[in-house]
C-alpha angles and dihedrals in degrees: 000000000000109000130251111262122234128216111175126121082235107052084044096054089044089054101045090047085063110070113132132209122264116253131165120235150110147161149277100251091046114123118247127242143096087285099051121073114213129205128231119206133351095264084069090060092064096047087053089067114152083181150324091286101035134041130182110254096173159339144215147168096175090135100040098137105345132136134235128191080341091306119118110244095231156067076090108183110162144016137208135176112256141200120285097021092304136140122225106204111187118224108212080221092074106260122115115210132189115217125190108264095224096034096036078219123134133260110171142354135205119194118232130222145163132252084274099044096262125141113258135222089243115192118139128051137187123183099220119217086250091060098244123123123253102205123192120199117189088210088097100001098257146158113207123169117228122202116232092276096050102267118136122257109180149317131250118221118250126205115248100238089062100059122109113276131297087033098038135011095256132127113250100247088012120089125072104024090144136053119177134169097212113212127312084018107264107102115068116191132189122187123214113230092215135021117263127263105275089033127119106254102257098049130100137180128232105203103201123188123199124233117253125214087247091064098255132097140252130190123289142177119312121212138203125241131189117232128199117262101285102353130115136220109259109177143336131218123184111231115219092261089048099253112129137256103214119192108192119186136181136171133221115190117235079022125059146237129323111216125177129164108209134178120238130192121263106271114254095048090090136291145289084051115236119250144175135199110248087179159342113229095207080072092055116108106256093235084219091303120170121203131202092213135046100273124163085239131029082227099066129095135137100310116187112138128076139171131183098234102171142010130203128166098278104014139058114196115222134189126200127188129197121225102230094199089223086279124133099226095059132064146224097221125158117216121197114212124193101198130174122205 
């Protein structure tokens, strides 16, 4: 979804503080491409530090306003690994493509839909084991599963606090941003994007659902995380050993994004959940990036989806994606993070 914007003389100065350096790199797995930057040796992916945690492995806009099978590749708001070495990226106007995992280029879309037929908000995505998509829409806010081919499947219960207002105490185009298995498959999370109504303003809330014997989930426990002054949560991805992957986004007007990737404590160890900033993407190096709007870095753009893609035994790859929201001034840009915890 399109973030919240931010208008106060502190968010702006923060923003505008944060402004990084332009180097030139990118990584192996990067598309190629006028619009993607590629790295050379090893020695380049230390000086495309973001920070001592995260380094910039790679960038692309290969599919910056481009078509597939007469659908607009973009609007882009989550990403999952898929079957046979694929990527599902999630479109928040209902359509669920699979992109190649090396290339980042389509192979394939099915388009989403509600129980009557009606488009969906959709912002959140899990490849099941079973290789069926859990989808979250923050119309409702809902869960539903999809079959391969896009039927539903079914649909996950939601507490009543956390509907939309006036049924619930969430924020319209605030609630499930987020959708994450956490490790062995049980635990299902979704993260809510703003506080409830009634919340202090910096805290949102994580809704988890348990696994059952017959394949489907019940409530669980819900947890409380700490945002940044004026940013929301944009998206949450488990790490192997359960900890959590937070992207949190803001927008000042006349500025730009704010975009940090912070790591969060496995749920069920208190709440609010503990968390600590890897970096700051503002301090990235920009890889040659051009941007339609002011932004503190060229880099930046509405970044709201993000999928583990590799593992080693000091390093997780990431890849993050920005929903464009169908505007010329934004772009659908990947970002791959290598990012140690």
């Amino acid at each position: 979804m399109r973030p919240r914007i931010l208008r106060t003389a502190l968010a702006a100065l923060t923003a505008g503080l944060a402004a990084a350096g332009c180097l030139t790199a990118a990584g192996p797995a990067a598309a190629a491409g006028p619009a993607a930057a590629q790295a050379s040796s090893p020695g380049n992916l230390q000086r495309n530090a973001c920070s001592r945690s995260v380094s910039l492995a790679g960038s692309s806009d290969v599919l910056d306003k481009t078509t597939y099978d007469g659908t607009y590749v973009g609007n882009l708001s989550a990403l999952a690994p898929d079957r046979h070495g694929s990527l599902a990226a999630l479109a928040d106007r209902s359509s669920l493509f699979r992109l190649d995992a090396r290339t980042l280029q389509p192979r394939g879309v099915i388009p989403l839909a509600d129980e009557e037929g009606a488009a969906l908000d959709s912002e959140g995505l899990v490849v099941d084991r079973d290789g069926t998509y859990l989808v979250s829409s923050e119309t409702e806010p809902s869960v539903r599963r999809y079959s391969r081919t896009g039927e539903i499947l079914g649909r996950l219960p939601v507490p009543d606090d956390l509907r939309t207002a006036p049924e619930g105490r969430a924020q319209e185009n605030g609630s499930f941003e987020g959708l994450t298995l956490l490790p062995g498959g049980r635990t299902l999370l979704a993260s809510m994007e703003y506080p409830l109504d009634g919340d202090p303003a910096d805290l949102v809330r994580f809704q988890t659902w348990q696994r059952t014997r017959d394949g489907g989930f019940r409530l669980g426990d819900r947890y409380a995380y700490r945002t940044d002054a004026g940013l929301g949560v944009s998206e949450v991805t488990a790490l192997p050993d359960g900890r959590l992957l937070v992207l949190e986004r803001g927008f000042t007007s006349g500025v730009g994004n704010t975009i940090r990737l912070h790591l969060a404590d496995r749920p069920g160890r208190g709440t609010p959940l503990p968390k600590r900033l890897l970096a700051d993407l503002a301090d990235c190096p920009s890889l040659g990036a051009t941007a339609g709007q002011p932004q503190p870095n060229p880099l930046l753009d509405n970044f709201e989806g993000m999928a583990v893609t590799g593992r080693s035994r000091d390093r997780t790859d990431v890849l993050i994606v920005s929903d464009d929201n169908q505007n010329d001034v934004q772009t659908t840009r990947f970002l791959r993070l290598r990012v140690r915890t």
